[in-house]
C-alpha positions as CSV (number, residue, x, y, z in Angstrom):
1,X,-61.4,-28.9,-19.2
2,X,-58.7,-30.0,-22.4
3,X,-61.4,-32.8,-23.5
4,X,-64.0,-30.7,-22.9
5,X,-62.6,-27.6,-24.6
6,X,-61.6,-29.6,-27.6
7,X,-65.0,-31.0,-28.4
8,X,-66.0,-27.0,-28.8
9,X,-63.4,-26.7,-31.0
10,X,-63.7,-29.7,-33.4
11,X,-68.0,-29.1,-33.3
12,X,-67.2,-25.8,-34.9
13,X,-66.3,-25.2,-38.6
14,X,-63.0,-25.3,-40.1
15,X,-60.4,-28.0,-41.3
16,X,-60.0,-31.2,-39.4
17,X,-56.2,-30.4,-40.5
18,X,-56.2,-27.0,-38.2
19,X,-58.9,-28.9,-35.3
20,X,-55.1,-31.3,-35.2
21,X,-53.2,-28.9,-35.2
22,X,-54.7,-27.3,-32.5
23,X,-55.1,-30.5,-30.3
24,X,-51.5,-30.2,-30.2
25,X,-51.3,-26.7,-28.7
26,X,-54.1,-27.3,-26.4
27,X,-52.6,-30.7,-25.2
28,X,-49.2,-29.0,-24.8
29,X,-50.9,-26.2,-22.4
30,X,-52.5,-29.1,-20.3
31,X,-49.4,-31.2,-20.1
32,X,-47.3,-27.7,-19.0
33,X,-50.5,-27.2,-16.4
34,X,-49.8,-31.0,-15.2
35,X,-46.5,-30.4,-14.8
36,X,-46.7,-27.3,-12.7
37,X,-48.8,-29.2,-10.4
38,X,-46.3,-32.2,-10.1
39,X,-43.7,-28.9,-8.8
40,X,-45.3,-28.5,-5.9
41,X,-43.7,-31.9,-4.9
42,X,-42.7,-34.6,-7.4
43,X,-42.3,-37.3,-4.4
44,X,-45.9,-37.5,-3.3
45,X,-46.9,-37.1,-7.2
46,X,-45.3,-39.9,-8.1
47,X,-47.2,-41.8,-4.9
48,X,-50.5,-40.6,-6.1
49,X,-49.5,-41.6,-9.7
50,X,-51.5,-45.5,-9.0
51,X,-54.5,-43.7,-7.7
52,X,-55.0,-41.2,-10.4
53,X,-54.1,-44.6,-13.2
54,X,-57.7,-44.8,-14.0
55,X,-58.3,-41.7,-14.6
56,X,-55.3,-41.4,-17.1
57,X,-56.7,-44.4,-18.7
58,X,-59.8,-42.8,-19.0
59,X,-58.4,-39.8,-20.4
60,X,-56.3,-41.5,-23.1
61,X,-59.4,-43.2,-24.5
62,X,-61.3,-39.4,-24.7
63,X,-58.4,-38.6,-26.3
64,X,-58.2,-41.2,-29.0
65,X,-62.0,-40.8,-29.5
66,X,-61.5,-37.1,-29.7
67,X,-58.9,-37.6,-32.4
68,X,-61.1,-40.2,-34.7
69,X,-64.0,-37.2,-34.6
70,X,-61.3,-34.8,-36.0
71,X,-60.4,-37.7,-38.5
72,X,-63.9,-38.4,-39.6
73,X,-64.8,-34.8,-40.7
74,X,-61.5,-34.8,-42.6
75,X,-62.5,-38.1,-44.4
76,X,-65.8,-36.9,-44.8
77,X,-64.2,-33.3,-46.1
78,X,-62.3,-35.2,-48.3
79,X,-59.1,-33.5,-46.7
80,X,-58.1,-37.1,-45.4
81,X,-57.6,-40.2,-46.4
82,X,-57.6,-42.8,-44.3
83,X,-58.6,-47.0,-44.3
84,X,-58.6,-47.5,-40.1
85,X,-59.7,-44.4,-38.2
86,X,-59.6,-46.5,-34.7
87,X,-55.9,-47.0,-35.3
88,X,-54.9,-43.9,-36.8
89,X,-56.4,-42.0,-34.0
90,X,-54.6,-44.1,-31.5
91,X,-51.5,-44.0,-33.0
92,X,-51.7,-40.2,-33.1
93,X,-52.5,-40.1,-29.6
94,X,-49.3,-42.7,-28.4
95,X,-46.7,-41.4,-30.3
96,X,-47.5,-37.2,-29.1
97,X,-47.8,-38.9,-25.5
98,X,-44.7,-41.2,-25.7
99,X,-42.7,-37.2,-27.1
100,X,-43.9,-35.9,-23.5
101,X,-43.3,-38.8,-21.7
102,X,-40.0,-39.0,-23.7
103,X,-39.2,-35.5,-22.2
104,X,-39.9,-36.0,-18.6
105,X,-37.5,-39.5,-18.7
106,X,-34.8,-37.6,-20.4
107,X,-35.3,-35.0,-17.2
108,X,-35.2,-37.6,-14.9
109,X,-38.0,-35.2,-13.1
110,X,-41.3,-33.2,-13.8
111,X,-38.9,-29.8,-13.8
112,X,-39.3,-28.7,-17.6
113,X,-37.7,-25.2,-18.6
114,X,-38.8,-23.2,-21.2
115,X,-36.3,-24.5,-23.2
116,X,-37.8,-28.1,-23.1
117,X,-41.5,-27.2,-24.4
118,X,-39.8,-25.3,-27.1
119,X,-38.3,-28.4,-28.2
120,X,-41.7,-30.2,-27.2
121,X,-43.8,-28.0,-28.9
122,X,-40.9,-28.6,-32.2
123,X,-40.9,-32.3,-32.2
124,X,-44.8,-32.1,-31.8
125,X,-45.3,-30.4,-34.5
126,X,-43.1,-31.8,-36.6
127,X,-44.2,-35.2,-36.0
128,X,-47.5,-34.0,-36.7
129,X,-46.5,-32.3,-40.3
130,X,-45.4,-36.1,-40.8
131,X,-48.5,-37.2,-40.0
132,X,-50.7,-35.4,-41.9
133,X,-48.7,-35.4,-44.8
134,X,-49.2,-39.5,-44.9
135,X,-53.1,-39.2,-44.6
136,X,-53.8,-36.1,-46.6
137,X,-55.4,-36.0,-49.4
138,X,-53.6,-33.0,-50.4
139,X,-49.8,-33.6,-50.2
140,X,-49.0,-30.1,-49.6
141,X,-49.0,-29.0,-45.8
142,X,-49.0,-25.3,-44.5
């Protein structure tokens, strides 16, 4: 549904800045849905972690694909620039993964409080004001 749901958004008009921005919130909502899930009983989540490892693999490469789309149409905008869209997009992807993963490691569990997507959502953004900042055309970020 998050891939899916995304693709609607960046085929619609508007700023690849705002279709990344958005990505963020979106993938925040899914990762908070995943996590629920992994409450009902971390111990037999973690066991069914190998199973579900092609799937995530999967996943990640929609994602990264997903995120070279949005960074096309903001080269092609001319919000964006940017010499290796493959590696841009997969470094996006890794380093707002690794501040989730980062999370649940420094929770020792899949039990986030509200508290934690706060901060989540805060280093996500942040890192993502970074980001565009480095491949925008325009140096000046709202």
């Amino acid at each position: 549904a998050f891939i899916e749901k995304m693709n609607t958004i960046v085929e619609t008009g508007g700023d690849a800045t705002d279709k990344l921005k958005m990505y963020n919130s979106e993938k925040l909502l899914s990762f908070q849905q995943l996590v629920n899930l992994g409450k009902f009983s971390s111990s037999s989540y973690d066991s069914l972690k190998p199973a579900f490892s092609p799937l995530a693999e999967d996943l990640v490469k929609r994602e990264n694909k997903l995120i070279e789309r949005i960074l096309e149409l903001g080269v092609k905008k001319k919000e964006f620039i940017i010499e290796n869209i493959p590696l841009t997009a997969e470094t996006f992807v890794n380093v707002t993964r690794g501040l989730r993963m980062l999370m649940i490691k420094q929770r020792d569990s899949y039990f986030l409080s509200e508290d934690d997507y706060i901060t989540l959502q805060k280093h996500q953004e942040h890192f993502t004001y970074i980001f565009l900042k480095g491949i925008s055309r325009n140096k000046i970020i709202v």
